[in-house]
N, C-alpha and C positions, 0 to 999 in steps of 0.2 A: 381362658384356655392356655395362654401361654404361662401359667402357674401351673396348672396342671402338668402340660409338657413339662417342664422343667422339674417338679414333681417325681416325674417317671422316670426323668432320665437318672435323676440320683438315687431312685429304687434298684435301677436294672443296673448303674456302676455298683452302689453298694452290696448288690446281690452277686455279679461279678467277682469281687475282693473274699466274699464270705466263699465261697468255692474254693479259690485259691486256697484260704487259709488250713479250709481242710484239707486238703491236696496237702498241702505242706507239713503238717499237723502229721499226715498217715504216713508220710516219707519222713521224719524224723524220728517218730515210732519204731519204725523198723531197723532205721538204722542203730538206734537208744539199745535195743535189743542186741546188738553186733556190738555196741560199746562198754554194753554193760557185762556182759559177758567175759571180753579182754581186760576187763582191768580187776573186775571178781576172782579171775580162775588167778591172774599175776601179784595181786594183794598181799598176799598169805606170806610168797615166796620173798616178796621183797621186801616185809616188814621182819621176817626170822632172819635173812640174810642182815640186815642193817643191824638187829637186834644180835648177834653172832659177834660179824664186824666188833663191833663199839663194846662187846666183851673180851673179844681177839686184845684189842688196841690198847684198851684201857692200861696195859702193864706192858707197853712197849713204848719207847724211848721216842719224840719227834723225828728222829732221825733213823727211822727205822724203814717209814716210806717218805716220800717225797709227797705223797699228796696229804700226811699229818702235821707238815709244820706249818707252826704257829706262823706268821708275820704280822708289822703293822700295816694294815691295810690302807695302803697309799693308792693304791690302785685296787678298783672293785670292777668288777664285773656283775651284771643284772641281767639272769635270762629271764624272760615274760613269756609265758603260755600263754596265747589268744585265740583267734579262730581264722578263718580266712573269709567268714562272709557274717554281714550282721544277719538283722531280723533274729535275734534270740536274746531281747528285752535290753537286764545289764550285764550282762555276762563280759563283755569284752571291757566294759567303762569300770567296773567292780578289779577285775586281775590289772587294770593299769592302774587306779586311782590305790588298790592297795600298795604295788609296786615303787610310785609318788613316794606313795606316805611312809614305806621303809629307805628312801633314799632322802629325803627330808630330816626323818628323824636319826639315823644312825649314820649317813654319809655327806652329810652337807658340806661339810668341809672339802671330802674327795669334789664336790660336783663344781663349789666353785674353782677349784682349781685344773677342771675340766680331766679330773680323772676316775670320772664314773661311764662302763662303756655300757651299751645292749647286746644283749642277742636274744633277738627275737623267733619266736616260733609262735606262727600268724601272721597273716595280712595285716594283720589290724590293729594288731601293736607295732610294727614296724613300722605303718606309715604315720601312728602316731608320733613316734619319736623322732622320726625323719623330716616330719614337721617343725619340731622344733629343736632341730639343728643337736639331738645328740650322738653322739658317739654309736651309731649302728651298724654288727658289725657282720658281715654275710648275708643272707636271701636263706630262710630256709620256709619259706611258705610252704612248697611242691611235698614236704614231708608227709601233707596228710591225703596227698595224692595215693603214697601207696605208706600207708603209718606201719613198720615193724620193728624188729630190734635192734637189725641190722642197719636200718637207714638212721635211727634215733643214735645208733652207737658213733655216727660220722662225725655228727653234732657231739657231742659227749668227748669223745676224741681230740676233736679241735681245741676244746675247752681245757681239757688236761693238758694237753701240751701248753697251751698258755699257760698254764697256769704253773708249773712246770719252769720252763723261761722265763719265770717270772715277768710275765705279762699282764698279769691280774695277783695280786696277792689276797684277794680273796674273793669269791662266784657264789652269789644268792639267787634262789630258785625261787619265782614267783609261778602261781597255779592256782587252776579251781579245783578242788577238793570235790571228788560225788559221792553223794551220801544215796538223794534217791533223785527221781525228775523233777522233781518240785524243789529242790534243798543242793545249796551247790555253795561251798564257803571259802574263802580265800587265805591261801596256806603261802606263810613267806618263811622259806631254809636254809639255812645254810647249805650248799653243795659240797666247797672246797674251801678251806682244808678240810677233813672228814669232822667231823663233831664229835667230840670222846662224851663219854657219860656221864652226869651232872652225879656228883656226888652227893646223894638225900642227906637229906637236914638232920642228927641227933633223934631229935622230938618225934619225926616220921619212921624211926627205923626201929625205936624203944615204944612203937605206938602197943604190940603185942610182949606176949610172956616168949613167942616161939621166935621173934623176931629181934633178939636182944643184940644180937652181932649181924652187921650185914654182911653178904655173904654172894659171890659172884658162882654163877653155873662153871660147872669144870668140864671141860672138856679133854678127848683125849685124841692128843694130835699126832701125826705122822703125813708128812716126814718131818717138821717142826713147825713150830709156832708162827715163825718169824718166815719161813716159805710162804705156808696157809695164807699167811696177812697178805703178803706181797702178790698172790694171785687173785684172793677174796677183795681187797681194797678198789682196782681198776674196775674187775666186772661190780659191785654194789655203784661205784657209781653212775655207771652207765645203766643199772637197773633203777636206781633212785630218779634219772630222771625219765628213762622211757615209762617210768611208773606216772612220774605227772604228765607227763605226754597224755595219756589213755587215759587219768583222771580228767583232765582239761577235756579231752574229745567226748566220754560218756557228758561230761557239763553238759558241755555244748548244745546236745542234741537233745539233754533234757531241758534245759534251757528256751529252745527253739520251740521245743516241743509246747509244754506250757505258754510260750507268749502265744505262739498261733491258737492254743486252746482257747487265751483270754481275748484274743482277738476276731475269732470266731462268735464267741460269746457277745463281746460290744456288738461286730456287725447286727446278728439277730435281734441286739435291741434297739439297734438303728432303725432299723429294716422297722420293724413295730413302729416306732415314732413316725416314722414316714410313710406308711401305706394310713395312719390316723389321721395324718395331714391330708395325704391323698384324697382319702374319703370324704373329709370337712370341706376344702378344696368343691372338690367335684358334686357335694350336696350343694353347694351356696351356688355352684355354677347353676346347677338345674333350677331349683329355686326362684334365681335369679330370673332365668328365661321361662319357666310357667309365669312370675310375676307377669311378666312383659305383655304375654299371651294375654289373658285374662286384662289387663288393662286396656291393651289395644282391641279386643274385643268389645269392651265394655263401650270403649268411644265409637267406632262402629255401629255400635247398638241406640245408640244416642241416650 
């Protein structure tokens, strides 16, 4: 009996957990909907504004804006997109362990000489790296308390001016990329200095008969070039990164969303395995006591 008991009791905790999960499952849903939404309708805008930009720039001088010039990068700066609460599988271990793996391989030098900093955006990257004693640099968890452009632009702000005072000579942006709920991949950017446009290869540009010269979109500006740039430059990047902001948060909650689906899923096959115990259990019990019966009968009987 006391298998039994105990039996049941990890039926009705397991049964327990599998409610939660859908519970939790139906509140990331809805929210996935509200994320998916802000970062689909802002997409569009802030990959032609970048695409714009980096046509703007390409024929302006480094010393045209302040946030184009080149340096050696003696001092880096690492923001990390996270979240502020687990339970959404690897989603937060995936944007740090990518984030790692571009300070390893392109910063190593900066890091022994302790001049690789953070800035974090999430709980959960911050107290990672606060962990282990780096350079982290403000509190911006409460952003997705209330997530807009305005609050993202504070953060963004900070960052330009550092960078700016040369505080950072150069700011890579770590993030989760959303594609759909199930598909979430990790994008490492350059931020600052702005990234001009890689000049295609010969071989790529003579691939066609109509493409034998390559050839940039013309625009027609007023009041000049060199204005445009200098107001277009500030706002892209404060849109570049409230854009992974809202990519990171649609993650997130596709993320959550699917592990509680797989976790909903294991419960019910828990739950199976253990009402099969249950039942074997509590068959050998009875069994067991008709044996008894019928024996002690039998001696009774002489």
């Amino acid at each position: 009996m006391a298998n039994l008991k105990e039996v049941r009791n990890r039926i009705s905790s397991v049964s327990s957990t599998q409610q939660i999960t859908k519970a939790m499952k139906m509140v990331s849903a809805a929210k996935l909907k509200r994320a998916t939404n802000a970062i689909v309708q802002l997409r569009p805008y802030a990959n032609k504004l970048k695409d714009l930009l980096a046509n703007l720039s390409a024929s302006l001088e480094d010393g045209a804006s302040p946030y184009l010039q080149e340096r050696e990068p003696v001092r880096v700066l690492v923001v990390v997109v996270s979240s502020n609460r687990g339970l959404a599988g690897a989603f937060n271990t995936n944007v740090i362990k990518t984030a790692n793996n571009l300070i390893a391989e392109k910063y190593s030098e900066q890091l022994k000489a302790g001049n690789v900093s953070i800035v974090s955006i999430g709980k959960k990257s911050q107290e990672y790296y606060q962990r282990r004693k780096y350079n982290v640099i403000g509190n911006n968890n409460d952003l997705y308390l209330d997530l807009n452009f305005i609050n993202a632009s504070k953060i963004t702000e900070s960052i330009m001016q550092g960078f700016i005072n040369g505080d950072y000579d150069r700011v890579e942006l770590v993030y989760n990329h959303f594609r759909n709920a199930a598909i979430q991949f990790q994008v490492a950017e350059q931020l600052l200095p702005v990234p001009k446009p890689e000049a295609k290869p010969k071989e790529e540009v003579l691939k066609t008969k109509e493409a034998k010269v390559e050839s940039q979109v013309d625009y027609i500006l007023e009041p000049s070039q060199e204005e445009i740039v200098e107001q277009l430059i500030p706002k892209n990047i404060k849109i570049q990164l409230y854009r992974a902001v809202l990519d990171s948060n649609a993650s997130e909650h596709g993320a959550r969303m699917t592990a509680m689906d797989k976790a909903t899923e294991n419960a019910g096959d828990l739950l199976k395995a253990l009402k099969l115990s249950y039942n074997q259990a509590r068959q050998a019990a009875i069994t067991t006591e008709l044996t008894e019966i019928v024996s002690g009968a039998a001696a009774l009987g002489g």
